[in-house]
C-alpha positions as CSV (number, residue, x, y, z in Angstrom):
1,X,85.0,101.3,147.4
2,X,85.9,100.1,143.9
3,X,89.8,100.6,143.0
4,X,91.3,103.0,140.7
5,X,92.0,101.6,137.4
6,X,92.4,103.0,134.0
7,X,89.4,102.6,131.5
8,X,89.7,101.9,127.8
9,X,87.6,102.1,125.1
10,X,88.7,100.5,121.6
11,X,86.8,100.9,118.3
12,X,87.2,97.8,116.9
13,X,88.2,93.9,118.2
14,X,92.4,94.3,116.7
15,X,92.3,97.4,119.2
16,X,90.5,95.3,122.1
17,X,93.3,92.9,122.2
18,X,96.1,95.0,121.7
19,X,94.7,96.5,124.6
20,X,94.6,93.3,126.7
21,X,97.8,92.3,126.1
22,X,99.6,95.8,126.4
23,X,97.8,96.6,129.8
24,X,100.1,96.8,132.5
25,X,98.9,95.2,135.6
26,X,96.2,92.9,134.2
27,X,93.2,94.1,132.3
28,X,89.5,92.8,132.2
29,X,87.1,93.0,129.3
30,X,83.5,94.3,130.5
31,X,80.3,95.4,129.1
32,X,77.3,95.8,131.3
33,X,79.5,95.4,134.4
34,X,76.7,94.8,136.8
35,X,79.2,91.6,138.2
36,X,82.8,92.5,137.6
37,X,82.0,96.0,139.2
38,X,80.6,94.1,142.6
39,X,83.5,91.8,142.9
40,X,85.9,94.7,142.6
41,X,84.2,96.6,145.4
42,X,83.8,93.4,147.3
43,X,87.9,93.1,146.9
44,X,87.7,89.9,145.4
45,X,89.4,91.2,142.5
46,X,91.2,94.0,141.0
47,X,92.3,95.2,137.8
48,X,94.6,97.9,137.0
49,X,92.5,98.7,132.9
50,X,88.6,97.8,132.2
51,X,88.1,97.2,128.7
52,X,84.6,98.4,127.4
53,X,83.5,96.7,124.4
54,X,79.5,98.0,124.6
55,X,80.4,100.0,121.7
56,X,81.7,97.5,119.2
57,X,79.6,96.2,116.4
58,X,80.3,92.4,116.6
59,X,79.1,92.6,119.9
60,X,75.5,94.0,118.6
61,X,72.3,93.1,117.7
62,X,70.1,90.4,117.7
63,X,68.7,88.7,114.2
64,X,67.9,85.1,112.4
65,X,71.0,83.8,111.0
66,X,72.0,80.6,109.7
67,X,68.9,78.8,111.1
68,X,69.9,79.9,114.2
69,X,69.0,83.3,116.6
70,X,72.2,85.1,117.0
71,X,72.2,87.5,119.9
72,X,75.0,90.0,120.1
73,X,76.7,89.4,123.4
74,X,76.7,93.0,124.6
75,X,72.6,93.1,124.2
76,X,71.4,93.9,127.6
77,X,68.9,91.7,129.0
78,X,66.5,94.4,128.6
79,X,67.3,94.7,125.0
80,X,66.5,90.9,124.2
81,X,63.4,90.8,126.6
82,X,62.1,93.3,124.4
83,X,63.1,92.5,121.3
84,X,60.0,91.2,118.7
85,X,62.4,88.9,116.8
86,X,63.1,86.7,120.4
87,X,59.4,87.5,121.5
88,X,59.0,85.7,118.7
89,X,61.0,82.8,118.1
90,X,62.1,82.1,121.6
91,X,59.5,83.1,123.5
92,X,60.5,81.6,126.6
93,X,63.4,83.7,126.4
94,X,61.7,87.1,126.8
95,X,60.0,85.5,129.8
96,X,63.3,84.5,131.4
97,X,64.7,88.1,130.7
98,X,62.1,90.0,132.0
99,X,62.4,88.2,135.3
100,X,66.0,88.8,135.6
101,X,67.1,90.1,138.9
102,X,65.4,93.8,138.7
103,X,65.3,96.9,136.0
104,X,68.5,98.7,136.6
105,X,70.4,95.3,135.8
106,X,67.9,94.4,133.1
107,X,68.7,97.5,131.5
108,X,72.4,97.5,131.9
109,X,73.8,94.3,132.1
110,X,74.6,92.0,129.0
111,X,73.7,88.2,128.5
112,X,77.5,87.8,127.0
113,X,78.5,89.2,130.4
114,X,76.1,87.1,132.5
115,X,77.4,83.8,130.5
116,X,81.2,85.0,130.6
117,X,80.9,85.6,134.7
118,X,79.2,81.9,135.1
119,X,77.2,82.6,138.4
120,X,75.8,79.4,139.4
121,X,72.6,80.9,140.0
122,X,72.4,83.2,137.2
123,X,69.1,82.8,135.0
124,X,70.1,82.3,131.0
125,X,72.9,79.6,131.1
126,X,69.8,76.8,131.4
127,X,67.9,77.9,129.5
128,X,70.3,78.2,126.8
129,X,72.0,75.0,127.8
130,X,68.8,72.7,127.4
131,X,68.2,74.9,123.6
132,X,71.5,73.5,122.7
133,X,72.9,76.9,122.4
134,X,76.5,77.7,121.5
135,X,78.7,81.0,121.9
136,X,81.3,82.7,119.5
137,X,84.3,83.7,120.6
138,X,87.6,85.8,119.3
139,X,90.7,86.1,120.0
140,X,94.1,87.4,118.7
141,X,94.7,84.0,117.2
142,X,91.5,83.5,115.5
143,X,87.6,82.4,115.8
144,X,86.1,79.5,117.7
145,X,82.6,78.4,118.7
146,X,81.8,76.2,122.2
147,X,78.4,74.8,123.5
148,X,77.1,75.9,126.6
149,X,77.5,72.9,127.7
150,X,81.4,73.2,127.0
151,X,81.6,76.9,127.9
152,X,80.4,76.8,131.4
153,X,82.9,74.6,133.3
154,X,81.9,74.9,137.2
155,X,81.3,78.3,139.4
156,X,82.5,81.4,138.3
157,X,84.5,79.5,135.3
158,X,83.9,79.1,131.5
159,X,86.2,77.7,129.3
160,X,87.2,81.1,127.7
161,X,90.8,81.6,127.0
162,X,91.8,85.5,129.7
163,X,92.2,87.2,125.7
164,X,89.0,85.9,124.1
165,X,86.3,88.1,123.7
166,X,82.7,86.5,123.8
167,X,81.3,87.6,120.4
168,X,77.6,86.2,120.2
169,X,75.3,83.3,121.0
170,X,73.8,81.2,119.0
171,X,70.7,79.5,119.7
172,X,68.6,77.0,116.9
173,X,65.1,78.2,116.2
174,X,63.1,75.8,117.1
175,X,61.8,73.5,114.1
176,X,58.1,71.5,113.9
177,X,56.8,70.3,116.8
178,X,59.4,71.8,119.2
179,X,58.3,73.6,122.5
180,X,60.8,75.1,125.4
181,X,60.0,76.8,128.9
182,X,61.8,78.3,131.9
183,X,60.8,78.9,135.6
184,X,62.2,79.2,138.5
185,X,61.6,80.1,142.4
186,X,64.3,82.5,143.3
187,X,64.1,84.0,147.0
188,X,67.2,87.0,146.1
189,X,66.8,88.0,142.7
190,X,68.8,85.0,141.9
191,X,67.0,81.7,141.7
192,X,67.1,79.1,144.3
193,X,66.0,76.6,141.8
194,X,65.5,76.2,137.7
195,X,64.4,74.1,135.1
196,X,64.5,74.3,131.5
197,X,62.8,71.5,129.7
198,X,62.5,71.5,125.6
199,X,60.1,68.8,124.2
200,X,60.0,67.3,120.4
201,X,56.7,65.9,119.1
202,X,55.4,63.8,116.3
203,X,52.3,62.5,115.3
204,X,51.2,63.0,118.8
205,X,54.2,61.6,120.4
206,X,57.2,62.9,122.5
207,X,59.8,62.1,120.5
208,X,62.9,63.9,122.3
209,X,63.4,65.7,125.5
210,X,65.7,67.6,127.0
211,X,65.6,69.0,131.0
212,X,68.3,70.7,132.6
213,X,68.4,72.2,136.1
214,X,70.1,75.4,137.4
215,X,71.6,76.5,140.6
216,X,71.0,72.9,141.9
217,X,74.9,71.9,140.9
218,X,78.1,74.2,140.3
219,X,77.2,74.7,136.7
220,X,73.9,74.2,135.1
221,X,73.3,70.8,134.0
222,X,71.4,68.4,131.6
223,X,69.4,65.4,133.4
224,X,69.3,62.8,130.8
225,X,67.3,60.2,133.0
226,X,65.0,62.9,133.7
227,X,64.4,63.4,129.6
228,X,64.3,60.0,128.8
229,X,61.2,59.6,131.1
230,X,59.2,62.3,128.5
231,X,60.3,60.2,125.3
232,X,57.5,58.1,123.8
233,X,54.7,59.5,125.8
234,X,51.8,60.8,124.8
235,X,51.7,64.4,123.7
236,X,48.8,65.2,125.9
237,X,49.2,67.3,128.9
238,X,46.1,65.0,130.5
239,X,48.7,61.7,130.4
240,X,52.0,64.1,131.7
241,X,51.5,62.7,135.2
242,X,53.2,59.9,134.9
243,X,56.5,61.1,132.7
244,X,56.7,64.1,135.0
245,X,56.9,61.5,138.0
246,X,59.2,59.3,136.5
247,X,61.5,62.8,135.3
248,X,61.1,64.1,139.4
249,X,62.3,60.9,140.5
250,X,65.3,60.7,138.4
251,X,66.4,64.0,140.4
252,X,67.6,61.6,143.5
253,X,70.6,61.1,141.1
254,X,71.4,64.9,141.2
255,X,74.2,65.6,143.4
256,X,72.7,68.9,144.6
257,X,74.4,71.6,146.7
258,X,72.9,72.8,150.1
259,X,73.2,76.8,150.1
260,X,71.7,80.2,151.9
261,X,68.1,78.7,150.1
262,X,67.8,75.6,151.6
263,X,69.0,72.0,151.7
264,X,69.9,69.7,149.0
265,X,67.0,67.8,149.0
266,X,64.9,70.7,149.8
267,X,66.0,72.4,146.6
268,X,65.6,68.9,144.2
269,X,62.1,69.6,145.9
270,X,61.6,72.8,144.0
271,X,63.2,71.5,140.9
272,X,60.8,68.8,140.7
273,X,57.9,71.1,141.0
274,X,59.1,73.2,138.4
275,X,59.6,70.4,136.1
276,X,56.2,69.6,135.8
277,X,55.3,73.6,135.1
278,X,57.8,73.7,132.7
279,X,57.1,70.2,130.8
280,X,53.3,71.6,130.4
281,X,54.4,74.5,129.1
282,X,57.1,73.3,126.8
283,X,54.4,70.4,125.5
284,X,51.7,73.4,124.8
285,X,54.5,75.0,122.8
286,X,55.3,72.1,120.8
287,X,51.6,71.0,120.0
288,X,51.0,74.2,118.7
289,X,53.8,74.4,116.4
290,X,53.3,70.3,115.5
């Protein structure tokens, strides 16, 4: 069973803080809730007031801004897996979303809430990580904005300050000759293993890559050997062979952890197939946009 606690709903972000700060007992901020509700009835944590910012505007919607795709933090994943502006511009996106654990969390959980929690084997953090995404944050002393990179410190910890409230993320558009893919093998709803690989070309060369792996280490991180091996090929998926080989092999470096899905070198297995999925797909992208 989950607790009692109080539940609050504030109108705008001045009230959402006061309400922190005022709560006797300790307070949480939530939205979709589909992971602060489970580790409440698992009795990993309690809290005596739920804050509920779904309803606040900041938190909403999901447009171009600033050369840049700002999603409101409290869009569900349903919401931006549907949404024609992502279909659009970050296409692999959409495709990450709608693979997302299973409907009723699609449909009620947030991608601000999925980043906030910082489950190592959550979906979007590497994706977003290898688009060189950032988040916005507030808090009762004022406005800041961290990478991915910077926000997500280790398992079930981001760098946000107890009061801050995740506001949005940011994520470039992709310019000329820029391509990005997902995939993953995931064995319970969360995955096992994932890449995200984004390729730059130029007068049919790669000129810049970027691969990071997910739910290999306790936060999702960027293999730089592994992108280096991409960089001055040729952008033809017939001569990918030997780059992908070269980014594979680079994954002996990886200090992977053993879990419930298999052993460490087991899972830089699957990470190393699912870079050269994703590397095709990224560099069919990129071409097309060139």
């Amino acid at each position: 069973m989950i607790p009692r606690f109080s539940y609050a709903k504030p109108r705008t972000l001045a009230e959402a803080f006061d309400m922190y700060t005022s709560a006797d007992g300790g307070a949480a901020y939530i939205a979709g809730g589909t992971e602060l509700l489970q580790v409440m009835k698992m009795g990993f944590a309690q809290f005596e007031t739920l804050i509920d910012l779904k309803g606040l505007g900041e938190l909403r919607g999901i447009a171009n801004a600033d050369s840049s795709l700002r999603i409101g933090a409290a869009s569900t994943h349903r919401e931006v897996e549907r949404s024609g502006v992502v279909r659009d511009q970050l296409p692999g996106l959409a495709s990450l979303e709608r693979r997302v654990a299973n409907i009723r969390v699609r449909s009620t959980g947030t991608l601000g809430g999925n980043l906030a929690f910082a489950e190592p084997h959550s979906d979007p953090a590497t994706f977003l990580l290898a688009c060189d995404a950032r988040v916005d944050l507030s808090g009762p002393t004022g406005d800041r904005s961290l990478s991915i990179a910077d926000f997500v410190i280790g398992p079930l910890a981001t760098a946000r300050d107890p009061e801050e409230i995740l506001i949005a993320i940011r994520v470039p558009t992709a310019g000329p000759g820029e391509g990005r893919a997902y995939d993953k093998f995931a064995f319970f709803e969360r995955p096992a293993a994932s890449v995200a690989v984004q390729l730059s070309v130029h007068d049919g060369v790669i000129i810049g890559a970027t691969v990071a792996l997910g739910s290999l280490t306790e936060a999702p991180t960027i293999v730089e050997p592994a992108g280096a091996a991409f960089v001055g090929a040729p952008a033809d998926l017939a001569a990918l062979d030997g780059p992908v080989a070269a980014a594979v092999a680079a994954l002996q470096n990886v200090d992977a952890a053993a879990d419930l899905n298999g052993s460490a070198d087991y899972k830089r297995h699957l990470a190393g197939v699912l870079i050269g999925r994703t590397a095709r797909v990224a560099l069919q992208e990129a071409v097309a946009h060139a």
